[in-house]
C-alpha positions, 0 to 999 in steps of 0.5 A: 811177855813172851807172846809178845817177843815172838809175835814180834819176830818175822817168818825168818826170825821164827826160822832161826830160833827154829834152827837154833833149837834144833841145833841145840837139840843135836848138841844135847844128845852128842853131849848126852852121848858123851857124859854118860860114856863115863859110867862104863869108862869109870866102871872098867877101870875099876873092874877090869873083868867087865870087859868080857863079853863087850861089844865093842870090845870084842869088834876092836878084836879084843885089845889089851885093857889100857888100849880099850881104855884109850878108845873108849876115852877117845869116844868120849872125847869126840862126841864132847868136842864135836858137842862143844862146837855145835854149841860155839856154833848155835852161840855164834848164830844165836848172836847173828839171830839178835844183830839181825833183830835188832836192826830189823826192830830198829829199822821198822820203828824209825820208819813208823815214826818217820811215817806218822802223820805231821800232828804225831810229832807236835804230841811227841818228844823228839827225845822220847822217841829217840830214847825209844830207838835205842832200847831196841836194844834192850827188845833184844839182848834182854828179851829175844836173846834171854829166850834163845838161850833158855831154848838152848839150854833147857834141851840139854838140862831136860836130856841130862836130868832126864838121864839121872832120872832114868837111872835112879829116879828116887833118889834124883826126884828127891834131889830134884824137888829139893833143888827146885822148891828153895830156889823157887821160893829165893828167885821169886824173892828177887824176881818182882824186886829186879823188875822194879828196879829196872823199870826204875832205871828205865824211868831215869834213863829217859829223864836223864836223856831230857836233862843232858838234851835241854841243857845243851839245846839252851845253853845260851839260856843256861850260862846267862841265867847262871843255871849251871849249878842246877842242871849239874845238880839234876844230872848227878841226881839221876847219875847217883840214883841210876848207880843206886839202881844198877847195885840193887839189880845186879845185887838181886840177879847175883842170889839165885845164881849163888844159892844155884851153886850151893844147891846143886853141890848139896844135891849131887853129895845127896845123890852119892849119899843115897847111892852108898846107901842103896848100893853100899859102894863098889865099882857101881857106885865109883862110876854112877858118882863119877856120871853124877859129878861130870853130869852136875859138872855139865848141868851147873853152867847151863842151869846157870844160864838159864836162870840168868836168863830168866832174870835178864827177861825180868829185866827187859820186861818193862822194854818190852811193855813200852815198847810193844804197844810202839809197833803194834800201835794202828799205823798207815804209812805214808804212800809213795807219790805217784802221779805227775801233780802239777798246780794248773789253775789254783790253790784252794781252802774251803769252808777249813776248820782246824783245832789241836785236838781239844783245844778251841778252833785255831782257824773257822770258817776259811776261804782261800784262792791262790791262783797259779804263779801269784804271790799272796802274803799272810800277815798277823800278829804272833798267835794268830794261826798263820803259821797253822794256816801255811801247814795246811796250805801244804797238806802237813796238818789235816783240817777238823772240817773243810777241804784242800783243793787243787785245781778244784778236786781233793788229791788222793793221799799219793797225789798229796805227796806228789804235789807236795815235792813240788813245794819249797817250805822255808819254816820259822826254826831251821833245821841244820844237820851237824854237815857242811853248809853245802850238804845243808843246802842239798839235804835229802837229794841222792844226787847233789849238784853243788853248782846248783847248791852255790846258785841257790845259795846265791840268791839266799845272800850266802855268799857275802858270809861264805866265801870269805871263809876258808873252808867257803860251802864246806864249813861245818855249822855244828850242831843244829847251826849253833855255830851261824847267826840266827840270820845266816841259818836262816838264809841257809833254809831259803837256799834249801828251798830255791835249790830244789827249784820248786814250782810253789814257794812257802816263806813262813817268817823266813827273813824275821832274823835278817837286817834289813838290808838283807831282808831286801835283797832276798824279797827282790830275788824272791820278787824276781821269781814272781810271775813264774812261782806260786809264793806264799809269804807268812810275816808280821811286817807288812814291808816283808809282803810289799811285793804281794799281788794280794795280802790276807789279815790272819786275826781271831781264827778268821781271814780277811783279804786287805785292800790296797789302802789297809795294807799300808797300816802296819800290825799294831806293836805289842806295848810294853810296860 
């Protein structure tokens, strides 16, 4: 697990928990420097006597005994203040260290995903891989900030247990593998359990996702077929049986940190039991027991920290397993376009297959020629691949077998992106961001030009149900356009597509939802652009595609051009009982 933490930093990442071990490395030694200036301290306040002949003493020009006491206190204190503030300081980086990790982590998986090819998303839950984002944080606050904080910590353990064991290594190795063997056997008890139930919540969390998410999402599903009760049902399930989880996780976490406690006071009243015992009491003794209670004052917390830390890696052990294989999975970004792609002469598919992966071929054996600035319509029942057939127009989807031409060569990947801009796509389920009508229409433009917008939506037939409201352009459509009919979101994808001004119009069953007076309108605005556009229009009524130079027949993965004569019969109804 930890291989994979730091082989997810990058060169500053490393840099910084560089720089934070060696902040913590000077803090241990100043806070050494300090605890173990409490022997002699605690010794001369007993013996006064020992002062003679005292360096220190000798060079303040030998000052009156509460005096020196007063500068060797100071000492002290200086170097555990100037200690503890190195420490507030590597905390404070080391807080700085997992914001930047975090956003950097973040930022590059949602750049992966948005990245992946079009056929990555049909396999993959919008849900899921927003679930996925947000446990970045977990990556961090129970993966590479635990480890920052056992680096930290374990150079002052080592440096003050290396300090007893230097003194009296008997009696503080006897101490030691005491110490070590019980809690040992006690975290090893919580150690798999924690894990468990973490992965346990993990596993709830995301259901949990999906269930507020579906819910929502089909709510007109939900109240019409009465399923309140059982989404509410559901959703206090995985409520109570997170809750569940969390109490036997904290529970777990909150042993080895209780047996720590009782352990570590065993071990220093053991130390100054062995310490009589060798010693036999007197000043030696007062202040090398003095050393042991501020030393297991100083170690308590930090040996705490430690393994509270270690149960937190525990806990994040199932982020990180999820989740690594998500940034080392093979990915190639998409190119930026380049080049100046423009269609000239035509729009070619030739000799296309395409299947979703196992499943049987979807589309064989087509042929298509879309010469510049004609409009072609592809007609079909539900089912039959004209959809399939618009994305690999576009270059969304790539085919099994075949090829996309423009004007009569392949594009490199750069260029496909290129060309690609210069498409207006209108699908079958618009997507509306929770914004205005207005930003809905400019979506992904830096520079919005709202009398564009307006004009765009003009000839998408939005102002008969915009401009009498009061807020007109700037009304919000809520979430996903839940607030719109199906006919006005509709309208509101067409406008999306004209303000772009695109050279190639795709239409894929893009006024199914509007009445038939509208629907009129907007294929005579569409008309008007005939002659200057290259349209495809995808639709299962034959009156959508009266205007087409040429109409395509999508049936049984095939492709077949209609004559004039067959395009007047329409496509069968399906025939219910």
């Amino acid at each position: 697990m930890i291989s994979r933490l730091l082989d997810l930093l990058d060169t500053r990442g490393r840099r910084q928990m560089m720089l934070l071990v060696a902040g913590s490395t000077l803090s241990a030694l100043l806070e050494l420097g300090g605890v173990t200036s409490i022997v002699p301290f605690m010794a001369l306040a007993s013996r006064p006597d020992l002062v003679q002949g005292n360096a220190l003493y000798i060079w303040l020009g030998q000052p009156d005994l509460a005096r020196f006491l007063l500068w060797l206190g100071l000492l002290c204190l200086l170097m555990l203040t100037v200690s503890n503030s190195l420490n507030g300081l590597c905390n404070w980086i080391s807080m700085v260290f997992a914001q930047e990790q975090q956003t950097r982590l973040s930022r590059h998986l949602y750049g992966r995903y948005l990245n992946q090819p079009y056929e990555f998303y049909l396999d993959n839950h919008p849900n899921t891989l927003g679930f996925n984002l947000s446990q970045t944080r977990s990556l961090v606050h129970q993966g590479f900030l635990p480890l920052v904080q056992i680096c930290s910590r374990l150079v002052s353990v080592t440096l003050l247990v290396g300090t007893l064991l230097y003194l009296h290594p008997l009696v503080t190795a006897a101490s030691l593998i005491g110490l070590i063997t019980v809690y040992g056997l006690v975290y090893r008890f919580c150690r798999s359990r924690i894990q468990s139930t973490y992965h346990q919540e993990w596993e709830i969390a995301h259901k949990f996702g999906r269930t507020v998410g579906d819910a929502l999402a089909g709510i007109k599903h939900v109240r019409l077929s009465a399923g309140e009760m059982e989404f509410e049902q559901t959703y206090t399930e995985q409520l109570e049986q997170m809750a569940r989880n969390q109490e036997k996780r904290q529970g777990y976490q909150q042993i080895p940190m209780l047996a720590l406690q009782t352990l570590t006071y065993s071990s220093l009243l053991a130390m100054v039991v062995g310490l009589v015992y060798l010693y036999g009491g007197g000043a030696r003794v007062v202040g090398e027991a003095a050393l042991y209670g501020l030393v297991a004052y100083r170690l308590l917390p930090q040996v705490q920290t430690i393994f509270q830390n270690f149960s937190h890696l525990d806990s994040g052990r199932t982020a990180v397993d999820k989740l690594y294989p998500e940034f080392k999975a093979s990915y190639q970004p998409l190119p930026r376009p380049a080049g100046d792609i423009h269609l000239t002469q035509r729009w070619q598919l030739q000799d296309l297959s395409f299947a979703y992966g196992e499943n049987p071929p979807v589309l064989r054996d087509i042929n298509l020629t879309i010469e510049r600035n004609r409009c072609i319509g592809l007609l079909g029942p539900s089912g039959q691949g004209k959809t399939t057939l618009a994305n690999l127009l576009v270059g969304l989807l790539k085919p099994q077998r075949g090829q996309l031409l423009i004007d009569g060569r392949t594009l490199e990947p750069a260029e496909l992106r290129s060309f690609q801009s210069r498409i207006g796509y209108v699908p079958q389920d618009i997507f509306l961001s929770d914004d205005s009508i207005l930003h809905n229409i400019v979506m992904g433009d830096p520079q919005p030009d709202q009398e564009k917008a307006r004009e765009a939506g003009r000839q998408a037939c939005l102002d008969e149900f915009v401009l009498p409201l009061p807020s007109q352009y700037e009304t919000k459509v809520g979430d996903r356009g839940l607030r719109l009919s199906g006919g006005q979101r509709q309208r509101i994808g067409i406008a999306r597509a004209l303000y772009r001004d695109p050279e190639i119009l795709v239409l894929d069953e893009a006024t199914s939802a509007l009445d038939h007076g509208t629907e009129a309108e907007i294929m005579l605005a569409i008309r008007s652009l005939a002659g200057t556009r290259t349209i495809v229009l995808v639709a299962h009524r034959l009156t959508t595609l009266q205007y087409c130079d040429e109409v395509y027949r999508v049936e049984d993965g095939q492709l077949h051009c209609l004559e004039r004569d067959e395009a007047r019969i329409l496509v069968a109804p399906v025939e219910c009982p």
